[in-house]
N, C-alpha and C positions, 0 to 999 in steps of 0.2 A: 476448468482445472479440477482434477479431482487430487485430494493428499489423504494420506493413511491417518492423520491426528489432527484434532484440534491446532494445538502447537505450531503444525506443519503450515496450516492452512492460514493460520496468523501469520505468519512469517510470510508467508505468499501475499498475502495484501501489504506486508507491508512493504515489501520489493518489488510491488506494486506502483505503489508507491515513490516510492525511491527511483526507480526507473522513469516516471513522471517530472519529476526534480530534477535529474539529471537530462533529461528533455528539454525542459524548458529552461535550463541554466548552463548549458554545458560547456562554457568557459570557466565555471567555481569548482574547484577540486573537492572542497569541503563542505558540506551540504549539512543543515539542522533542522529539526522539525522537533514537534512537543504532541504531548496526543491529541491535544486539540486541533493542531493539523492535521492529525491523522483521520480522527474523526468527520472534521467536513472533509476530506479527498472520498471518506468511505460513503459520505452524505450524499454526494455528489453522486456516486456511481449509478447510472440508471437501470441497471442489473444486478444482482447479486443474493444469491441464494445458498443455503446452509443446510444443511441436511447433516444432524446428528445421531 
């Protein structure tokens, strides 16, 4: 995925993210997470690369 900003790119992992959540729960309407989830889902990634 390529995105024009920093910002952009955040936002993309973290719909990333989200999209995963709602994967693997998609009977809860309401979904929560804290950065510390965010951070191991991003830990996890066996990929991921940043070019600024």
């Amino acid at each position: 995925m390529d995105y024009d900003s920093i910002g952009q790119a955040i936002d993309g992992i973290c719909g990333l993210y989200e999209r995963k959540l709602k994967e693997i729960n998609p009977s809860l309407r309401n979904l929560s997470y804290d950065i510390s989830d965010l951070y191991n889902f991003i830990d996890g990634l066996t990929d991921l690369s940043a070019l600024v």
